[in-house]
N, C-alpha and C positions, 0 to 999 in steps of 0.2 A: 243319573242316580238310579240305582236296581231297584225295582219293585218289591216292594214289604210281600211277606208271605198271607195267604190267605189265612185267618185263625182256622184250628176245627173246633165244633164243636165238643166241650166235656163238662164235666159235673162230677161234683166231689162231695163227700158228704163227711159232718164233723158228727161223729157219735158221742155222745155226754150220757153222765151218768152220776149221781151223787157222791159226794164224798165223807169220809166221819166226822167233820167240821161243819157240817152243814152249808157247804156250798156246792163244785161240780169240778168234775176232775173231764178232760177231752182223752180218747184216744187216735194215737197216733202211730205209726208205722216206718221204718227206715228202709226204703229200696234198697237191691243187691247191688254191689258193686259191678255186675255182668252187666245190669242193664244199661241199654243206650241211652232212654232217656233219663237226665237226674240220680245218675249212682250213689248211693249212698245217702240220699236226706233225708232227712224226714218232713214226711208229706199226709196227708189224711186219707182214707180209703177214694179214690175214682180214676174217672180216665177217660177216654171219647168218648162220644155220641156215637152209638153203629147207628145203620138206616135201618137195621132191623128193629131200633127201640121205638124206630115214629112208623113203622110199616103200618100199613092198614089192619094184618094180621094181632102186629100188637095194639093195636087201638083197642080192639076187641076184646083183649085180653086183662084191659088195664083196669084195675076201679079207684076210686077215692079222690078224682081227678076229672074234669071233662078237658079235653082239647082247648077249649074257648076259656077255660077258667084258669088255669094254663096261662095260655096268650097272654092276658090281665094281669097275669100275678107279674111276667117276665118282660111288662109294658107294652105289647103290642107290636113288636119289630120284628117277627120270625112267625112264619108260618104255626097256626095253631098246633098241629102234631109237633113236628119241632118241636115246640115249646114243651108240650108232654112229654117228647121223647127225651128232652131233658131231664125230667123225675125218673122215668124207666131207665136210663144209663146210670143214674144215682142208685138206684137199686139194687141192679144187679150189679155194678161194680162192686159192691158192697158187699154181695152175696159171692162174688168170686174172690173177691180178696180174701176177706176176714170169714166167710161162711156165717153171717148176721140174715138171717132170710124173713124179707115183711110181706109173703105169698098167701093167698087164704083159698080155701077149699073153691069151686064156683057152684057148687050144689048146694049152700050151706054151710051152715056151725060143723065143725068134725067132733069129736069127741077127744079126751087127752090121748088117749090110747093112739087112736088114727094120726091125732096130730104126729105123736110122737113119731109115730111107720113114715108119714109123709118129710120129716125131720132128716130123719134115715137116711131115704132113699135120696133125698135133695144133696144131705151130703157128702152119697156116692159118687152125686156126677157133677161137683162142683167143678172137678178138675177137666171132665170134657168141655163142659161152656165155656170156663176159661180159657184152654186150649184152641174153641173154637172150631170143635169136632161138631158141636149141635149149639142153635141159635135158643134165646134166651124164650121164644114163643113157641117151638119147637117142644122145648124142657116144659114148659106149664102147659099146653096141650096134652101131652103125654100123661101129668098127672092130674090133671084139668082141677090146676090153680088159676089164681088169677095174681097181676102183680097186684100191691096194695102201697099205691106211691103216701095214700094220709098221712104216714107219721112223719112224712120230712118236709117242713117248714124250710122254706127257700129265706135267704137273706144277706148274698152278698154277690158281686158281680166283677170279673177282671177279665182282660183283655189283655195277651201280652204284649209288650209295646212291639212297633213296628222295628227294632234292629234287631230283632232275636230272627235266626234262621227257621225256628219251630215256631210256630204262635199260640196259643188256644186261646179264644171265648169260654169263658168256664163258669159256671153258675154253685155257688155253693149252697151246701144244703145241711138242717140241724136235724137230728132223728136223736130221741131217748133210747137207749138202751133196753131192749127188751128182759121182762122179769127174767124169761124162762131160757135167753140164751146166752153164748159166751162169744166173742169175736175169737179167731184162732191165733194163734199167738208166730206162729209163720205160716206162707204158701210159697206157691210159685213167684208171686209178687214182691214178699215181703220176705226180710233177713230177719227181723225181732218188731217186736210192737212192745207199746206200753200204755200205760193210765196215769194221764199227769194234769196235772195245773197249767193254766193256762197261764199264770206269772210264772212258774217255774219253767217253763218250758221258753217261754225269753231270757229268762235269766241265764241258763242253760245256752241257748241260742249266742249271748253277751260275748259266753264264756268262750266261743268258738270250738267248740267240742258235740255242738246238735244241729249240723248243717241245716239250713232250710231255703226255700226260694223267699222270695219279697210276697207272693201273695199270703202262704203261710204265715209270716210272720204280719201282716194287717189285719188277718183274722182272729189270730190270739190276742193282737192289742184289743181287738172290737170284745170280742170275749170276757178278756181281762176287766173289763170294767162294768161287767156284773154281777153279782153275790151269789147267789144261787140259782139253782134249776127250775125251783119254783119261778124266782124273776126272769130266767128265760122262757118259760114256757107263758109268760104273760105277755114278754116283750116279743116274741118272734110267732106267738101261736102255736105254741109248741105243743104237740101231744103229750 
């Protein structure tokens, strides 16, 4: 019998944000048909773990989070960075997909103004990080941000089974939708995105017309059976 592939590590994050009914609508994204992995489905913003996200470099970088608290939250099986470097691949995947950026000054409060410039400038060079022109510790040196992993509330965990050729260990992760910004509606990653219900988007899924893999569709079941944002943010911690 061949050897199962080793998983890699990744992390995915589900962005929520309210809806006019008084519950929460998820965004989600449909991969291009070019790409190799997963053409065409729809999937939530992530993707590997680099080693640049648990580098020492980015340790230093990181706030909202220690290493060791980390460890704890993801039980104790993976080297403490790892474990961080889990919330920093959840961020900036996030940040290169959709251009959602949770970075904060490391001098301090900025002002709206500055905020806005550092805004800006972030997302001029979303496209080189993704690309993979310049590493993600690199990009916040240069503006000397820091990442800010607090608003994403860890809460669900897969493994892809041993006959898949690909594997991934993937840790998912819940972040609010910030007041002041918008996810992009394509990149390089993405064909179209949208804002939908987490029953609607099974329903949809039913219909065979909203492809998705099987972790996807666990996670909108787990979803599905909350009311609103406010009961998420009680039940998972949610900022």
């Amino acid at each position: 019998m061949a050897q199962s592939a080793t998983p890699h590590p990744a992390s995915t994050v589900v962005l929520v944000r309210p809806d006019s009914n008084g519950r929460f609508e998820i965004f989600m994204n449909r991969r291009p048909e070019k790409m190799d992995a997963y053409p065409g489905v729809y999937v939530f913003p992530g993707g590997r773990v680099d080693r640049s996200d648990w580098s020492a470099e980015m340790m230093g970088l990181t706030c909202g989070l220690t290493p060791s608290a980390a460890q704890e939250k993801l039980g104790g099986e993976l080297d403490a960075e790892l474990c961080l470097g889990h919330w920093v691949a959840a961020v900036r995947e996030l940040f290169e997909e959709v251009g959602i950026q949770f970075f904060l000054p490391r001098d301090g409060a900025a002002t709206d103004l500055v905020q806005q410039e550092i805004f800006a400038r972030l997302g001029e060079r979303r496209s080189a990080l993704q690309q993979g022109k310049i590493d993600l510790p690199t990009l916040l040196l240069s503006e000397r941000l820091c990442c800010d992993v607090s608003p994403l509330a860890y809460f669900y965990h897969r493994i892809t089974p041993e006959h898949y050729l690909v594997r991934f260990d993937t840790r998912f992760y819940l972040a609010a939708l910030p007041p002041d910004q918008s996810p992009l509606h394509t990149s390089e990653e993405v064909s179209e995105s949208l804002w939908i219900s987490p029953k609607e988007a099974l329903e949809r899924s039913q219909s065979g017309k909203f492809p998705m893999m099987p972790p996807t569709v666990a996670v909108l079941r787990n979803l599905s059976s909350h009311r609103s944002l406010a009961e998420l943010r009680e039940v998972f911690s949610l900022r």
